[in-house]
N, C-alpha and C positions, 0 to 999 in steps of 0.2 A: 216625252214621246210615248205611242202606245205601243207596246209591244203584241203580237201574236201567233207564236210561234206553235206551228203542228208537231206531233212526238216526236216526229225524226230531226228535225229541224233541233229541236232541244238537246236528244239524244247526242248530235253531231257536237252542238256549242261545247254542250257537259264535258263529252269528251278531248276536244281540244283543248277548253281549260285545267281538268285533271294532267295531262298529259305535256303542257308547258308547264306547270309546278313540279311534276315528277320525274319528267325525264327530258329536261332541256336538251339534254345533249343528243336527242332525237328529235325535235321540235324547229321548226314546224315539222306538220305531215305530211308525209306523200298521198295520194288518195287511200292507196293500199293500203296501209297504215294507220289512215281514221279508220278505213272499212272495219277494219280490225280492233280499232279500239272500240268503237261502236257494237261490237258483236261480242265482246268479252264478256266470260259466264259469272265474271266473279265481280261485286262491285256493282253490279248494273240491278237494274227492277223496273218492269220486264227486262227479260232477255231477249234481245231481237236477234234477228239473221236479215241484216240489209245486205243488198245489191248496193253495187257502184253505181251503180245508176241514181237509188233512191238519192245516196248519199250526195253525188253529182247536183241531186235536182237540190239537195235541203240547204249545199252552199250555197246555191245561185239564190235562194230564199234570203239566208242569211246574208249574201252580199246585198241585199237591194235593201237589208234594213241599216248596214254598215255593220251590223256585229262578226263578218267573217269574211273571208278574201283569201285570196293569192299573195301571197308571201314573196317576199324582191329575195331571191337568192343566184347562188351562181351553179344551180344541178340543174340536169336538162330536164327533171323531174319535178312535174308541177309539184309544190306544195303548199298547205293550206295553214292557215293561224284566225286565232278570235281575235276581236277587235275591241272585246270587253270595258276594257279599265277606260279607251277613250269613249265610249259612248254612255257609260252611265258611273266612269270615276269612282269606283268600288276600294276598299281598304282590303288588307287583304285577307283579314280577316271573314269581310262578308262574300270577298269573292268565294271559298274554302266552302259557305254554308249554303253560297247560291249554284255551286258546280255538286253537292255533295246531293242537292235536292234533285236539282236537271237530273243525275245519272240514278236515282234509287224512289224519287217519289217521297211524299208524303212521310217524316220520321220526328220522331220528336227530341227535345233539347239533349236529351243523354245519349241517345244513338244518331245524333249527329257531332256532338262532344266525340266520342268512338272514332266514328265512319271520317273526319277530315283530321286526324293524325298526320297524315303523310302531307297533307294541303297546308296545315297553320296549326298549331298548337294553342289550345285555348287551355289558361290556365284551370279557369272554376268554370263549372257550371251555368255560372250566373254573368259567363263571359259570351258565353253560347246566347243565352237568354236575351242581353241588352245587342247581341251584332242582332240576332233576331225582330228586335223592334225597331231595328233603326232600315232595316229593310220595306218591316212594315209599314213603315211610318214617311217611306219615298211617295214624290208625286211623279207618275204611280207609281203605288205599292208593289213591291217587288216578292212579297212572302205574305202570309196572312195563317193566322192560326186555327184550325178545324175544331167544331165541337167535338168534346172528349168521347170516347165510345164508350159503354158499358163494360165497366169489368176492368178498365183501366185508369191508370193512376195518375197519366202524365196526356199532355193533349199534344197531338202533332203539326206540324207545320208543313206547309205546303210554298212551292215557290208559285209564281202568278204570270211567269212571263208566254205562258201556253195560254192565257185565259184565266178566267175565275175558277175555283174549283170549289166540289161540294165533299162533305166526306164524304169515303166508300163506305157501304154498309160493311159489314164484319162479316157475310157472307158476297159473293156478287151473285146478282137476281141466276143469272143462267147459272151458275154451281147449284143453286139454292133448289130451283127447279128438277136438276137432276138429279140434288140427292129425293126430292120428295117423289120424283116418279119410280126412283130406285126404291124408296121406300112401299110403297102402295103394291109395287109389283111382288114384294116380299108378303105382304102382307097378304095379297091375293094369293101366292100361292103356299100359302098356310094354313087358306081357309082351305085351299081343296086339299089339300094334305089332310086335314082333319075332318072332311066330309066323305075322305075315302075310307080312314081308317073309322069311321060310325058304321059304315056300310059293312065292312070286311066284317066289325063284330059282330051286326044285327045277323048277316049270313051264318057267321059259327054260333051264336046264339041259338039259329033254328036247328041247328044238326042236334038239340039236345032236346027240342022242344016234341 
């Protein structure tokens, strides 16, 4: 099946899967409760601030691909669960690496060794590495690996179910932008800094001439 899911849409999945490994004994969620998980400052990359609403519309997204729904309970209080393991039958190991990418983006084999502790326990490195290809290596591909960037040692990974991704420059073009107009406007006014103090001197210069 192809998958494509927009930020929030992900944002939501990530968080329901984090949240069923971590705290079943809250799980499913009430809306209020993804809201919330969705919006947490810690763990997340971006940080967002969704509305109910957003969130409202990213289920109805995700229920029309069957990755999320309404949950059969007995509280008068809707709540939500992923539909994960039956739609694309994950170990739980790659679920761990494909919930750790949804909520933080683009990381590589050690700082996702780190970052899914609380999700799966990956003994070695090279335990991260091989759940990593066998993602990759789904039809389709569920993760795919970025050219390495300059200056670093290890290459990142990226999950795919938002689409294909490229890597991010090491700056983004608009930061990159603002520092160089911040720059220039520095640089401009250094010049006139320095074209006032030629003046000021050539002035006291003549009081002697």
């Amino acid at each position: 099946m192809d998958l494509l899911l927009n930020p929030v849409e992900l944002r939501v999945l990530g968080a329901l899967i984090e949240k069923d490994i971590t705290t079943p004994d809250y799980y499913p969620l009430s809306l209020n409760a993804l809201v919330n998980a969705c919006n947490q400052k810690s763990n997340r990359e971006p940080v967002m601030e969704l509305t109910e609403d957003a969130v409202r519309d990213a289920l109805n997204g995700l229920e029309e691909q069957h990755l999320a729904g309404p949950a059969i309970n007995d509280s008068r209080v809707n709540k939500y669960e992923h539909r994960l393991d039956e739609v694309l039958n994950l170990t739980r190991g790659e679920t761990a690496i494909l919930c750790a990418l949804l909520l933080r983006g683009p990381q590589t084999p050690g700082e996702l060794r780190g970052r899914t502790e609380r999700l799966f326990k990956f003994e070695e490195l090279s335990d991260v590495q091989s759940t990593l290809q066998k993602l990759a290596s789904r039809e389709p591909a569920l993760a795919k690996v970025l050219p390495r960037q300059p200056g670093t040692k290890e290459s990142r990974w990226a999950q795919l179910m938002g689409g294909d991704v490229e890597a991010a420059p090491s700056s983004p073009p608009a930061l990159q932008d603002s520092e160089d107009g911040a720059l220039s406007e520095e640089v401009r006014s250094l010049r006139e800094e320095v074209e006032e103090l030629k003046r000021q001197f050539a002035e006291f210069r003549k009081q002697f001439e």
